[in-house]
N, C-alpha and C positions, 0 to 999 in steps of 0.2 A: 504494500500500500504506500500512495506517496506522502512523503511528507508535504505538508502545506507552510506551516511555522517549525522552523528551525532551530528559532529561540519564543520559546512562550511560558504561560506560567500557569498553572490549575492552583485554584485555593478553595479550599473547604471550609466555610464558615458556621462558626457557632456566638451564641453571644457574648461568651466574654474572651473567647480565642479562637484566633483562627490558622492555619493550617496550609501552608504554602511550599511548592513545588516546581521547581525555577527548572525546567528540562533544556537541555541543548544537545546540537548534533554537532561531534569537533569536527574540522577539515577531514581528519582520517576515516570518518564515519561512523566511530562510537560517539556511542550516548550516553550521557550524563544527567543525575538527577539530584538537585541540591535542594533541601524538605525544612525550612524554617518555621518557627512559630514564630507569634506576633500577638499580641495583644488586641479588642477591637477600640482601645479610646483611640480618640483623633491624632494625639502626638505618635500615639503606638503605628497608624497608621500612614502617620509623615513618613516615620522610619521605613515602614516599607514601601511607600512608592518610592524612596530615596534609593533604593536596595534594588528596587526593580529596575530604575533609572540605571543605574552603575555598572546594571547586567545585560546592558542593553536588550533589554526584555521588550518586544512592543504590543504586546498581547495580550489580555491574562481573562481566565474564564472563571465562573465561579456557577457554584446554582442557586436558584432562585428560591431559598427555602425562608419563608414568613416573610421576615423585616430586617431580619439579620443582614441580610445582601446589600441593601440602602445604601447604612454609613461607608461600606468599602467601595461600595460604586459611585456616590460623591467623590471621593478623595480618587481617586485613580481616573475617573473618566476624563478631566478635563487634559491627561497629560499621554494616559497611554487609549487603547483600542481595549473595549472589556465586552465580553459577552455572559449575558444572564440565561443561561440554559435553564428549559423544563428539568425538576431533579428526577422528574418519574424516568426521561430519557436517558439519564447519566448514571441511573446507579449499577452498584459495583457488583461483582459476582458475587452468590451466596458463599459465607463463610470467610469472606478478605474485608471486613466489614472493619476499617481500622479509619482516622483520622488522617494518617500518612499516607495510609493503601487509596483511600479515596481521593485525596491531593495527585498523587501520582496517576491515578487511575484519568480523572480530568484532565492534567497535562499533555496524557498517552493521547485522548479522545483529540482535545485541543490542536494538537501536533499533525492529526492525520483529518482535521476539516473537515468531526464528526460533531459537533456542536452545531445544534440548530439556534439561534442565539432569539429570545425574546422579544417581545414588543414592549421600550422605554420609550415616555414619552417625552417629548422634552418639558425642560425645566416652567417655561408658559401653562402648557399642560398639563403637567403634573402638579401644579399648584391649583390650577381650575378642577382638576379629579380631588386631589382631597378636599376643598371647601366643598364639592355635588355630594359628595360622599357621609360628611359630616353631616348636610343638613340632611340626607335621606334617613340616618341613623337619628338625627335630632324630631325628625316627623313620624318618625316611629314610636320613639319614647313617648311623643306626646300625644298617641293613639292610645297607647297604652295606659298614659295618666287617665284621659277621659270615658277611654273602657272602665276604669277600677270606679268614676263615679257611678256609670251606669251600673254597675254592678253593686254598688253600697245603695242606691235608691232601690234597686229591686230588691235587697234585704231587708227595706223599712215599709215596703209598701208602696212606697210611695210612688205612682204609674206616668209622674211628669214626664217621660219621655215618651210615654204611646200615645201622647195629644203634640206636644211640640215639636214640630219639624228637627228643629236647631237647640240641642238642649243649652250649649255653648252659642248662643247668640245674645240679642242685649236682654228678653223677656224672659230665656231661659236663665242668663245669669245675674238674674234680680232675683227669680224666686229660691237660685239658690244660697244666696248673700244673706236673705231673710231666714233660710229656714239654718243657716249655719248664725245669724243671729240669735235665732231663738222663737222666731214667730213659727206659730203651730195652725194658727187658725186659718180651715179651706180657703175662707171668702178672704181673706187681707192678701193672700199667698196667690191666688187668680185675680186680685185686682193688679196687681203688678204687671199685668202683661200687655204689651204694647203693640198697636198697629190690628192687623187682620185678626190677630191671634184674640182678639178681645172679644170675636164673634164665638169663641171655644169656650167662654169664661165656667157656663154649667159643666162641660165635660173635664173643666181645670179642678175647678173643686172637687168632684170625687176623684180623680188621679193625685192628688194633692191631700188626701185625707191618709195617713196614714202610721207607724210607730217611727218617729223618726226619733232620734237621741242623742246624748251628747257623743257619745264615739263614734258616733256615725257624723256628726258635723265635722270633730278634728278630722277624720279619713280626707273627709272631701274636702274640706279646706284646703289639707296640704297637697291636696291632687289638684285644685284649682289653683296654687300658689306656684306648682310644677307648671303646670300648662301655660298660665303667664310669663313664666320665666322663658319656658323654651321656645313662647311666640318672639319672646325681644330678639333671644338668637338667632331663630330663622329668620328673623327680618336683618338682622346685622349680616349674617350671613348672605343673603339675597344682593344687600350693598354690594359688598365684598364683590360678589360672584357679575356681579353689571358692568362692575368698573372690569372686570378680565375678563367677559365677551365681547368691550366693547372691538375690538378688530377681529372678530369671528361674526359679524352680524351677518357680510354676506352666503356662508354659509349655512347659520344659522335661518337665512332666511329659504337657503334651497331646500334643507331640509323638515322648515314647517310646510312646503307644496305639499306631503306627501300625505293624504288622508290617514289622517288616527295620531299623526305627529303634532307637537303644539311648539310654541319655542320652549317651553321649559324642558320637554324630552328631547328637544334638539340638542337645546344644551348640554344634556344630560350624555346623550351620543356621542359630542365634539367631544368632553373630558375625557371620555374608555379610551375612544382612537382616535382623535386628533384630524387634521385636517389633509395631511398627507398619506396616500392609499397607495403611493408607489412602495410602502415598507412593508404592506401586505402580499402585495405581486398580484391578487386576483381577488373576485368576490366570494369563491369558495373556500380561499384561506382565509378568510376573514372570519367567514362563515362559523369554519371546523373553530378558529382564537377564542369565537366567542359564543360557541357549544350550543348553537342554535343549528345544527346543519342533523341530518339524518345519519344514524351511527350506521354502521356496515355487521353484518351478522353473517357470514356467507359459508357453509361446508359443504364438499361431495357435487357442485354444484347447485346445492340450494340454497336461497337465499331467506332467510329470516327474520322477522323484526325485529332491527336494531334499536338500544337507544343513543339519544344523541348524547355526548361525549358534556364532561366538563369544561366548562371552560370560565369567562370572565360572566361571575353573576350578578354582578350592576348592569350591564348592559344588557343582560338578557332580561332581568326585571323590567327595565324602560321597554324594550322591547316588546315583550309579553302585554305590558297597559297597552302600547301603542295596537297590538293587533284588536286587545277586547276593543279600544276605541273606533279602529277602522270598520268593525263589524259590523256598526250602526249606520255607516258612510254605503249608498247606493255607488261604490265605486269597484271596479273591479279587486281589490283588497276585501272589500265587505263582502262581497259574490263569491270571492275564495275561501273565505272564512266560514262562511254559511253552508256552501256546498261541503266543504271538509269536516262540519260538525255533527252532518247528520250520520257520519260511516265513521270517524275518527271519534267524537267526543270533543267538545268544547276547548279542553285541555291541550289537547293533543293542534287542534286546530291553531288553538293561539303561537304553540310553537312552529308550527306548518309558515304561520303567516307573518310572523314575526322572524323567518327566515328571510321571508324574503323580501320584506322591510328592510333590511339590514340590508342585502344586497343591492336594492334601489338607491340604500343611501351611499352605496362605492361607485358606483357608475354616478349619481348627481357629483358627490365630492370630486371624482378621476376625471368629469367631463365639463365640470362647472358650468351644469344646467337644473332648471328648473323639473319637476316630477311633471311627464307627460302623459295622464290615459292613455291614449290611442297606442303608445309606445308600449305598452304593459297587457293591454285588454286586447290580447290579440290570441287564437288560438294555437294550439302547438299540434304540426304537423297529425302528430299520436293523438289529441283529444277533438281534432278533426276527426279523423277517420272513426274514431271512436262516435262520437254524436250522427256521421253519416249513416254509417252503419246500425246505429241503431233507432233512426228516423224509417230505415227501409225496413227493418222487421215489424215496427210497428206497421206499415202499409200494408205491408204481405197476411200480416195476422187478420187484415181487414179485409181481404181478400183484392186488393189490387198487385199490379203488376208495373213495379218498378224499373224506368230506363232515364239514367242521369247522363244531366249535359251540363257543364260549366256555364253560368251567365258571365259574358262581358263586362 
């Protein structure tokens, strides 16, 4: 096998050490393998880019395991060439399961141009991925806050939320203010409620009749004191996140054409993969990155239902909404989604269509155009013949006698 890198370097990282493997080939054509340790603080890792620098090393691979990878791929990126390999694809043979073995093992890989190397994004990007990130995990928590209220009101009886739309709206969070005050009484607790809702005022009162108490006011309190909190950050957060779309808006705006997409899942889209799609090579690999594509199950010649494979699970969430949303859209997306849920399942549909979501949005990014119907709603050779052919058994069944011509 040829060598590709001549001088490179495999390291195996762990959190508080890591594990480095300086390989070279001399003039005579032995090989050498020099296995340092290094600490992962920052100074620990001056010393070794210094080390690598010295050894004129221009290469160094490592695998991509949690967060451990980050701090050594900051420090080395801006000076040498690093690759963040899948670790499912690098690991070592059963039984050589060592620290050093795995250093050297990476190196060996490294050296023969068997590293498939990862998608980093850049430093623009990867600050817009973690603040989508952050607030998805902040809109979560506070799903959860307002879940734990509904769920202490349904321990008191109290049925305010099977009359109010919005229990978190201004009328919902009046009568909850009162009833964590102290007020008990139906009629004072339904005069509270403002706008439309004051037409509901008899069905408020008996929803509103019920054992509500003091530990059940602290619960909600502190669940209602959560929810405020984490509105301030999702709103600070959304700042944040305006000010780093503002030079992605053309794209962001290609990618709200596409029915089921909004700019917030656009944006959501930009931070996973970013705005360059020549680092993908196609829309299939992108596809398989981000484990929305159809898994492969094949023996003996038969083929069997695969599942789709792991991959990046933010984007496939965004993804997944975007298909439920498309399904409501009279667009060829919603026709897809519909026809696939009546034989697949809803579940299964959404990832069907949120495949291919995902590849409308590499061809709009690769071509820096607009999302076209016409371009999409068109049949495929196979679901031609398919639908002809079964236009003609229904005739036949009817007792006529089918002879097809193409119209001009």
């Amino acid at each position: 096998m040829d060598v590709v890198y001549p001088v490179c370097c495999g390291i195996d990282v762990h959190q508080a050490r890591l594990t480095a493997c300086l390989r070279r080939v001399q003039e005579d054509g032995h090989v050498t393998k020099d296995v340092q340790e290094f600490a992962t603080t920052y100074p620990a890792l001056l010393i070794l880019l210094d080390w690598l620098i010295a050894q004129h090393c221009p290469v160094v691979a490592l695998e991509s395991t949690g967060v451990y990878w980050k701090p050594v791929y900051h420090v080395l990126a801006g000076s040498l060439e690093v690759l963040v390999g899948n670790a499912q694809d690098m690991q070592q043979r059963p039984g050589r399961k060592t620290d050093k073995a795995d250093a050297r093992w990476i190196a060996e890989l490294l050296a023969h141009g068997l590293i498939r190397p990862s998608f980093v994004p850049p430093p623009a990007i990867s600050a817009l991925r973690d603040l989508t990130r952050t607030r998805v995990a902040l809109v979560q928590t506070r799903s959860q806050a307002k879940n734990r209220v509904h769920k202490v009101l349904e321990d008191t009886n109290v049925k305010v939320a099977s009359v109010v739309t919005d229990l978190f709206g201004v009328s919902g969070r009046r009568m909850l203010a009162a009833l964590i005050a102290g007020e008990r009484d139906p009629q004072a607790l339904a005069g509270l409620a403002l706008g439309r809702l004051r037409r509901k005022l008899p069905q408020l009162e008996v929803a509103l009749t019920g054992q509500f108490t003091h530990h059940h006011a602290t619960i909600i309190q502190a669940s209602l004191e959560l929810v405020d909190l984490l509105n301030r950050q999702i709103a600070d957060l959304d700042s944040q996140i305006g000010e780093l779309v503002t030079p992605l808006e053309p794209q962001i705006t290609q990618l709200d054409s596409i029915p089921g997409v909004d700019k917030i899942a656009a944006r959501d889209i930009l931070a996973e993969i970013g705005t360059e799609m020549s680092r993908f090579g196609s829309a299939a690999r992108l596809a398989s990155w981000a484990g929305v594509c159809p898994g492969n199950n094949e023996s003996a010649g038969k083929r069997r239902r695969g599942k789709s494979r792991k991959g990046n699970r933010y984007i496939r969430r965004v993804l997944v909404q975007c298909a439920w949303a498309a399904r409501k859209t009279p667009t060829y997306l919603g026709r897809t989604f519909r026809r696939l849920e009546v034989r697949l399942g809803g579940k299964k549909a959404a990832v069907a269509v949120a495949h291919k979501i995902l590849v409308i949005v590499y061809h709009l990014l690769a071509e820096g155009t607009l999302y076209d119907e016409e371009r999409y709603d068109r049949l495929q050779p196979r679901q031609e013949a398919q639908q002809r052919q079964r236009a003609i058994k229904v005739l036949e069944r009817l007792g006529y006698h089918v002879n097809l011509e193409r119209v001009a």
